[in-house]
C-alpha positions as CSV (number, residue, x, y, z in Angstrom):
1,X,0.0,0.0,0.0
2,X,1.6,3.3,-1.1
3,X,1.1,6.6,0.9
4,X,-0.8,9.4,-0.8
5,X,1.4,12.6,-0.8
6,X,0.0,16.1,-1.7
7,X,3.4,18.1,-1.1
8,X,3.0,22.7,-1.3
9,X,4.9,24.4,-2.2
10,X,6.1,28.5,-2.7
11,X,9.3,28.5,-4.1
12,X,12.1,26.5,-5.6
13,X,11.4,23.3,-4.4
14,X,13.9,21.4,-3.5
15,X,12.5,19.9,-1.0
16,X,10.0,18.5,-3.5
17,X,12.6,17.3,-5.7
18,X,14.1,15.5,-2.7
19,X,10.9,13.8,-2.2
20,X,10.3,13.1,-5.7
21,X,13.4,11.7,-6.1
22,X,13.1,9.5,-3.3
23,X,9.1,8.3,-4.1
24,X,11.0,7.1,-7.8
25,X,12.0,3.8,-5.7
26,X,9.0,1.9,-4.8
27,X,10.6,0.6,-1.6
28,X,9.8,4.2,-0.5
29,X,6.2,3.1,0.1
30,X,5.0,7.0,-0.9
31,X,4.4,8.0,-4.5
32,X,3.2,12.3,-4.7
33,X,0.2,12.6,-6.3
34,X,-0.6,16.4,-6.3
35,X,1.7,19.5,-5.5
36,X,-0.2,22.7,-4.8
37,X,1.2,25.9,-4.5
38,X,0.4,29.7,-3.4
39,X,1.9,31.4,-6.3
40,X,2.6,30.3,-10.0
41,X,5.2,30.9,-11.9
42,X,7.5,28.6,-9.7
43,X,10.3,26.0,-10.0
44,X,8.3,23.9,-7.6
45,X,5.6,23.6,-9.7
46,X,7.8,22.9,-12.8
47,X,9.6,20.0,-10.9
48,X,6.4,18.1,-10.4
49,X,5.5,19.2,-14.3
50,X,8.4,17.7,-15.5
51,X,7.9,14.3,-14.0
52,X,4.1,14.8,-14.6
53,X,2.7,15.1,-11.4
54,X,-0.6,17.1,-11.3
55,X,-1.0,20.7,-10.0
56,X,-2.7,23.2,-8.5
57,X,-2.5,27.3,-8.0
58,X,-4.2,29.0,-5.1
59,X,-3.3,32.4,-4.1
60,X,-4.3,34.2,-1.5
61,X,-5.4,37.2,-3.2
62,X,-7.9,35.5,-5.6
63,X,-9.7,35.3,-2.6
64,X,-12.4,37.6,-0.9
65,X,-10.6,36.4,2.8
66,X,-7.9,34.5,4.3
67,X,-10.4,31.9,5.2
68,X,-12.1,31.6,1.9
69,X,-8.5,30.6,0.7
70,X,-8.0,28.4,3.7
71,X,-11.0,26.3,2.9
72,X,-10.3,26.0,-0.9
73,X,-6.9,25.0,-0.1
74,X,-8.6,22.5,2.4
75,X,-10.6,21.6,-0.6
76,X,-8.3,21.3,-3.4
77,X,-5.7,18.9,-1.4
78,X,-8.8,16.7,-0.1
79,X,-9.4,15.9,-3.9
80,X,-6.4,13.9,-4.3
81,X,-7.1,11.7,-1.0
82,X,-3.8,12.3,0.7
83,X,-2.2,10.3,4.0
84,X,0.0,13.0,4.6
85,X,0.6,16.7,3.6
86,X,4.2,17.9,3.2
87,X,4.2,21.5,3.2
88,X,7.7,22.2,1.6
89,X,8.8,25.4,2.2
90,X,4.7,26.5,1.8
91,X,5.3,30.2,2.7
92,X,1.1,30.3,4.0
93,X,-0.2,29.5,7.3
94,X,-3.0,26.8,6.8
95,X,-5.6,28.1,9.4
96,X,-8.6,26.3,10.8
97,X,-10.4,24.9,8.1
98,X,-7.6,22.9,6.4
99,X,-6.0,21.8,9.8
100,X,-10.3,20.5,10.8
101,X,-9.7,18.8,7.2
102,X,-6.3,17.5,7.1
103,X,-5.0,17.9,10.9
104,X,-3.0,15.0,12.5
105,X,-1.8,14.7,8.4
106,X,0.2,18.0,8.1
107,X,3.7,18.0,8.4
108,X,6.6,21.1,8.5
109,X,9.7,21.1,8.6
110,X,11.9,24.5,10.6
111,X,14.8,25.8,10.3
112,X,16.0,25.3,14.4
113,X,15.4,22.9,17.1
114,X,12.1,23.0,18.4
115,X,11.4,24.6,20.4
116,X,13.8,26.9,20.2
117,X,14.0,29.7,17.7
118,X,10.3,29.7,15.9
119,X,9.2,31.6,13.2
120,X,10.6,33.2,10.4
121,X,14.2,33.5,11.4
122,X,15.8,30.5,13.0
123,X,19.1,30.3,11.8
124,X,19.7,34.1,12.2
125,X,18.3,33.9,15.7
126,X,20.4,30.8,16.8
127,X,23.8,32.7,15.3
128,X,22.6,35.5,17.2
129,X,22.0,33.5,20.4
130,X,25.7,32.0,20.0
131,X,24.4,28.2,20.5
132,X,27.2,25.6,19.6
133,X,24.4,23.5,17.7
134,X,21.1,23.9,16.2
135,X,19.3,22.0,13.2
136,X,16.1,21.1,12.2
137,X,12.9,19.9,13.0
138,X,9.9,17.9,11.4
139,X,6.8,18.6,13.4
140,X,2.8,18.1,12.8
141,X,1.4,21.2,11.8
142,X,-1.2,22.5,14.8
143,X,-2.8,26.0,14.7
144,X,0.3,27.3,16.6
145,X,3.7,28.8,14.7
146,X,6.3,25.8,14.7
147,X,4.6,24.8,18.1
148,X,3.6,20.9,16.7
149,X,4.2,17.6,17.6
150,X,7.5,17.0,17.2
151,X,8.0,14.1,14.4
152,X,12.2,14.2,13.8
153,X,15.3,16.6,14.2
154,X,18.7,16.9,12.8
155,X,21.5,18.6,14.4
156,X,23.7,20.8,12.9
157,X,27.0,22.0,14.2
158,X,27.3,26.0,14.2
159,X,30.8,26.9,13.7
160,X,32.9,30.4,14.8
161,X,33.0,31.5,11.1
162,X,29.6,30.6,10.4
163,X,27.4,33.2,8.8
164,X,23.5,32.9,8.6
165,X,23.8,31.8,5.1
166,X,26.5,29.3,5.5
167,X,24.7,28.1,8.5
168,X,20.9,27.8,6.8
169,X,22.8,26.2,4.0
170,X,23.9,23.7,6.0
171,X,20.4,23.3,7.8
172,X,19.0,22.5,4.8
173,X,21.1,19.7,3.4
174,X,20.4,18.3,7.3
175,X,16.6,19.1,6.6
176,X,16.1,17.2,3.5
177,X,17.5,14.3,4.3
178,X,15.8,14.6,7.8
179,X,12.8,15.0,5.8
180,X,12.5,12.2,3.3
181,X,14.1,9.8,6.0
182,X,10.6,10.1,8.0
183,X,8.1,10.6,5.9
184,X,9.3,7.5,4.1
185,X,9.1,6.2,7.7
186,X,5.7,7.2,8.5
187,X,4.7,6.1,4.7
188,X,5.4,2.5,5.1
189,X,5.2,2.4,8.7
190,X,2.3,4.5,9.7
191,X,2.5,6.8,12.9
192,X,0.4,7.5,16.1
193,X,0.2,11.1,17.6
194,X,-0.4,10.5,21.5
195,X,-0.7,14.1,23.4
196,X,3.3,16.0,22.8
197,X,4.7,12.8,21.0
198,X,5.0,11.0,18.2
199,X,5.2,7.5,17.5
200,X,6.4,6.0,14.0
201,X,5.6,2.5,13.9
């Protein structure tokens, strides 16, 4: 049995790519059936193009309100029957009718060790704070900001001539493979959310 993955998206994607890479072996136990995104025009949706992967655009602004969006979004991923939600690098906040939708489902990844450092600037803000390591995190996405189940992490060594962009590069080669290592996980295994944790298996 393969695990439904809608994956979205707002940039370059290379998380997606890491993931369609990865879903080319069938020993993955995943295969990504949709990728939706919040602008168009992006290298995200051109990955999933290329290896013909269906697509979807839904911005914000084509919308009356936030929530109007939210629920179409909600919507347009419960079309394609998904067991999981990646949202790689999604640049939106999914508020309460997607998570009523797809909750328990939706996964993130951060920049930083959770809990440590939310929001938009992780890497800068553990530089800053002069920890000696920081990483990333995969968590299930709640109505919170990076405040989820925890799901994985990968630490990442800072080092004295680190800047933030030598640092978040470094995060994100840790990310990815953090990334595809459990959701392939969760794909063939299947996973439990019991109150803060989170069992795969």
């Amino acid at each position: 049995m393969t695990a439904r993955l809608v994956v979205l998206v707002s940039g370059s994607g290379t998380n997606l790519q890491a993931l369609l890479d990865a879903c080319a072996d069938p020993a993955y136990g995943a295969e990504v059936v949709a990728v939706g995104a919040d602008r168009g025009d992006i290298e995200g949706l051109s990955r999933a193009e290329r290896v013909g992967v269906p697509t979807f655009v839904l911005k914000v602004g084509d919308f009356a309100t936030r929530e109007a969006w939210d629920a179409a979004l909600a919507e347009s991923v419960a079309a394609y029957e998904p067991d999981l939600v990646v949202l790689a690098g999604f640049m939106k906040l999914v508020g309460s009718a997607f998570l009523t939708r797809h909750g328990g489902r939706v996964v993130n990844t951060h920049p930083a060790l959770s809990p440590s450092f939310p929001g938009m600037h992780g890497p800068a803000d553990a530089l800053e704070y002069g920890v000696k390591v920081t990483g990333a995190t995969l968590f299930v996405v709640d109505p919170g900001v990076d405040t989820g189940q925890i799901v994985a992490q990968t630490v990442v060594p800072v080092e004295d001539d680190d800047t933030v962009e030598s640092l978040h590069e470094r995060i994100k080669v840790a990310e990815r493979a953090m990334l595809v290592d459990a959701v392939g996980r969760m794909a063939r295994e299947g996973f439990v959310v019991t109150g803060r944790r989170v069992r795969i298996g």
